[in-house]
Structures are given as C-alpha cells and as structure tokens.
MIDREN-797322 format. One record per residue (C-alpha): x, y, z; residue in one letter. Coordinates in steps of 0.5 Angstrom, whole numbers, padded with zeros to 4 digits, always signed. Layout:
residues N
XYZA
...
***
This chain:
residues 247
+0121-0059+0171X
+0115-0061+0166X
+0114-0063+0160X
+0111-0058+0155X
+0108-0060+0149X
+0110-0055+0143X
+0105-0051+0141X
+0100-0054+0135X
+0103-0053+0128X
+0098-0049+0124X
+0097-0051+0118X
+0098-0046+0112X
+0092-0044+0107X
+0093-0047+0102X
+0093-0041+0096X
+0089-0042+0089X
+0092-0040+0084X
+0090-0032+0083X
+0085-0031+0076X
+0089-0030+0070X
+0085-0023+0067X
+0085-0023+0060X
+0089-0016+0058X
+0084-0010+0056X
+0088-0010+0050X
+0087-0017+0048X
+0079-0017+0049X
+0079-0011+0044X
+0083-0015+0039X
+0077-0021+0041X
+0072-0016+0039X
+0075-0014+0033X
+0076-0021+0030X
+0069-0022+0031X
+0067-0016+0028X
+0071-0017+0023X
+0070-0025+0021X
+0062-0023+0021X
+0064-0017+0016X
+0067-0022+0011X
+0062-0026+0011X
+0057-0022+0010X
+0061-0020+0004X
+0062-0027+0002X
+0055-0028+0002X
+0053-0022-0003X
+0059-0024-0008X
+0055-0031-0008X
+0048-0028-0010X
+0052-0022-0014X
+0055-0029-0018X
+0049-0032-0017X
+0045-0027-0020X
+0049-0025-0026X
+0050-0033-0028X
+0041-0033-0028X
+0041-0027-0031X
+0046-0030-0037X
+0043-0036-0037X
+0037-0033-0040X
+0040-0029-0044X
+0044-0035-0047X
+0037-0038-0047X
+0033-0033-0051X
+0039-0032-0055X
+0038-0040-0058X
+0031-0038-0057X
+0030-0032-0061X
+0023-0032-0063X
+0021-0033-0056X
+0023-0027-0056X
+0020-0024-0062X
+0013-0026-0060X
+0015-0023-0052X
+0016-0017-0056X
+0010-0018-0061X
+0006-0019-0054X
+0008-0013-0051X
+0007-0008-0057X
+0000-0011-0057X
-0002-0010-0050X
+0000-0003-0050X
-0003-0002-0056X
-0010-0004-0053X
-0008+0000-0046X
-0007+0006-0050X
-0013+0006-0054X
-0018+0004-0048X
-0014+0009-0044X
-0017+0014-0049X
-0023+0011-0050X
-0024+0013-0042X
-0022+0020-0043X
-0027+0021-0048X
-0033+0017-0045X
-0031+0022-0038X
-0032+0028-0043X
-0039+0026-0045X
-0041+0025-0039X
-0038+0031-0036X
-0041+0035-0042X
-0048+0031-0040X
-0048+0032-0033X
-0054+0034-0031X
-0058+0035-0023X
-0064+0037-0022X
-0065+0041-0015X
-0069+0034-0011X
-0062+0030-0013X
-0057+0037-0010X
-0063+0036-0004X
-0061+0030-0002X
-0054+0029-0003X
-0050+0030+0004X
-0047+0037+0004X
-0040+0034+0002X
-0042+0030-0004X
-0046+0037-0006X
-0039+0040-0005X
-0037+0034-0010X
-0043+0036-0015X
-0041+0043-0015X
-0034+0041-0017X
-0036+0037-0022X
-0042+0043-0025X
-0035+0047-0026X
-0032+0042-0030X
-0037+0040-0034X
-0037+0048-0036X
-0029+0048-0038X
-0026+0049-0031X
-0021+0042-0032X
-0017+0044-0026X
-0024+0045-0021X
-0023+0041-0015X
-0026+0040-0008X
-0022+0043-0002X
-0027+0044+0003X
-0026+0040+0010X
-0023+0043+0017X
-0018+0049+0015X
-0021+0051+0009X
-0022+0057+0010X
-0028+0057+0007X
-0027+0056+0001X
-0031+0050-0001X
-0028+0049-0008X
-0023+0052-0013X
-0024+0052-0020X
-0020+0056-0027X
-0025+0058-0032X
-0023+0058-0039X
-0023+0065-0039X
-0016+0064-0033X
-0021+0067-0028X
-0020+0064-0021X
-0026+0062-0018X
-0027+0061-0010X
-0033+0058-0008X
-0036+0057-0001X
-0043+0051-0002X
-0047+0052+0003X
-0052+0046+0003X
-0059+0045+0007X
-0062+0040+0007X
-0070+0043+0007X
-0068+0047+0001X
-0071+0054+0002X
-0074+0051+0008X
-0069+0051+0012X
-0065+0057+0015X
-0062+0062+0011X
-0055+0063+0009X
-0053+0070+0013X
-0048+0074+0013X
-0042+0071+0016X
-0041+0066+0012X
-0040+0071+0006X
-0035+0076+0011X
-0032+0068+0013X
-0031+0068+0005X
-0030+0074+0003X
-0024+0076+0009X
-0019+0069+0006X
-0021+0068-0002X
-0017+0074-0005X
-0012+0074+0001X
-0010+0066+0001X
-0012+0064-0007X
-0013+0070-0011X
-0019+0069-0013X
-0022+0074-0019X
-0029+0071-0017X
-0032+0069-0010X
-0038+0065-0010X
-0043+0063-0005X
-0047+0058-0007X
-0053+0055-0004X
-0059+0050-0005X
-0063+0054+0000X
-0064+0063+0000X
-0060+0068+0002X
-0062+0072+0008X
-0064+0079+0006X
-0058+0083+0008X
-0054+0079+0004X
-0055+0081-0003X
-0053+0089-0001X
-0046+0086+0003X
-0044+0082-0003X
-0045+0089-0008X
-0041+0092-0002X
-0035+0086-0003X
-0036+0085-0010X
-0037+0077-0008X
-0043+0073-0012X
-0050+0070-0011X
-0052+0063-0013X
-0059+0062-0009X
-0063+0056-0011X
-0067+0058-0018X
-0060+0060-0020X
-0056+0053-0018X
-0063+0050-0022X
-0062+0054-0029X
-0054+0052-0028X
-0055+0045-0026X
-0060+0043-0031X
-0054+0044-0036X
-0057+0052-0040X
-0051+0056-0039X
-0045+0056-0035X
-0044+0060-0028X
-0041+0066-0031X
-0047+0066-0036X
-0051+0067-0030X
-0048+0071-0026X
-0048+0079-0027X
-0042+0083-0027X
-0037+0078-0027X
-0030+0082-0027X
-0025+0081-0033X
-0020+0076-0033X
-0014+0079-0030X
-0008+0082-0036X
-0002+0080-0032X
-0005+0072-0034X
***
C-alpha cells in the first residue's frame, strides 16, 4: 500500500491586535478638558491685563500726586482751551446770524442754481425771516413737499420749489404739481400754510384752484421782492390763515 503524503499544514493567519477604541465617554471628557484649559487661559490673560491696568493707571496717579503742579498746570490748560472753544463757538453762532439776517439772492443767482440747491436756497430765505427749524426735505418719497419750516407765529409751513431753469421762459408750473401738494401737506405734515414757489410762472388755471384749496402762490416777482431781503413771506402773501389755538 502506498505511502501518502499527510495533507500540507495550512498556516494560520496571524491576527493583529484589534484597535482599542477610545470610549465615548472619555472623547467627551477630552473635549471638555480643552475647553476648559482654553477657558482659563483666557481668563488668565484678562486678569494679567486687569492687573496690568490697574498698576499703570496707580503708577500715574503716584506720579502726579509727587508731581502735583503738573497736574495744576493740566488743569489750568484744559480750563483755558474750553474757555477759547466756547467763545469761538459763540462767536460762530453770531456770525451765522449775521448772515442769516443778511441773506440776499438776486433772481440771476436763484436762476442758475441747480433745482436741489434752489430748494437749499428756499431753506435758507425762511431761516433768515425767523423759521429756526426750517429744513430741506425734498428727494425721492417727499411727497411733495420740498421744505418744512415753523414760522415765528407757530405756523406750519409746507413748501413745494418748482425751479426752471429758463425763469419765466420756461414752462409754466401746472396744476398738478399743486394737487400733488395739496393731497399730502395737511394729511402728512399738518401744514397751516402750503406754498408753492417758483423762479418761473404759474399757468392760468392755477391761481383759481389754490383759492379752491387755500394753497398759496409765489411766482417770480414775489420770489424777487422776498429774496432781495423787503419783508418775509407771509408779509407777501395774502390771506394767511392765523396760527392754530391749540399751539
């Protein structure tokens, strides 16, 4: 009987270690220890400037103190330099004044302006006549007012600037820029007086529906006899309701 050879011993794999995972538990604690280690050096660092802080700001206190008339002549200078701020404040508020009260434009110059700056201009005629809260608002969304201005009396005044730059060459003004006017003025600044004023004319059915809407008209001469500094607006203007008693 033959010899057989026994089957070839297969070698066993060997097995690698299997990878230890790091428990969920312990990467959170990780975490929390970085967390925590960067939590306190950040409040390290603040208490070093805290400290830091407060020893410069007694180290200068310590200075002055030994130093005393340093301190008296900062003080001194800081007196003096409010003192000349105050009086060339003043002293700017009283020039402003002067020119205020002598503003005058002649209708070349209010031709020849842009239609913003003539709004400007408009502004700038109502506080010179005593209207200390006159302001331009005209731009997109004004609703057609131009500028708003409080005269001495408490009246409320709503202006629409209607500028051309051809004068009372150019095209009349009509009568929807006063209905534009008229529908928001009352409604939305409560106006007493609503104003449309132009460098230019007024067509001939606007003058019959201001009457009709107790709206008023400022053409060229009148703009002219205003500008040049005669007499304020409501000087100029007939019928000009009363201030309101409830003011």
């Amino acid at each position: 009987m033959a010899n057989r050879r026994p089957p070839p011993r297969r070698r066993l794999a060997a097995r690698r270690p299997a990878r230890r995972r790091t428990p969920p538990y312990r990467r959170t604690r990780t975490r929390r220890s970085r967390r925590q280690q960067r939590r306190d050096t950040q409040l390290l660092l603040l208490a070093a400037g805290t400290a830091a802080g407060i020893a410069l700001v007694w180290a200068v206190i310590s200075w002055l103190l030994a130093n005393w008339w340093i301190l008296i002549m900062l003080c001194a200078a800081a007196a003096v330099g409010g003192t000349v701020w105050v009086h060339r404040y003043r002293q700017q508020q009283a020039w402003d004044r002067v020119r205020q009260q002598a503003l005058r434009y002649g209708l070349p110059q209010l031709d020849a302006l842009h239609h913003r700056d003539f709004e400007y201009a408009i502004r700038d005629l109502m506080v010179r006549d005593g209207c200390t809260d006159a302001r331009q608002i005209g731009g997109a969304g004004d609703n057609g007012a131009d500028v708003l201005a409080t005269d001495p009396l408490g009246r409320t005044w709503v202006i629409q600037a209607k500028h051309r730059k051809d004068g009372d060459r150019g095209s009349a003004v009509g009568t929807p820029d006063l209905q534009r006017v008229n529908g928001t003025a009352r409604q939305l600044y409560g106006a007493d007086v609503v104003l449309v004023v132009t460098n230019g004319r007024f067509s001939a059915r606007c003058a019959p529906l201001a009457q009709q809407l107790h709206m008023h008209l400022a053409d060229r001469r009148t703009l002219a006899t205003w500008a040049s500094g005669g007499r304020p607006l409501w000087e100029l203007l007939p019928k000009i309701p009363a201030p309101r008693k409830d003011r």
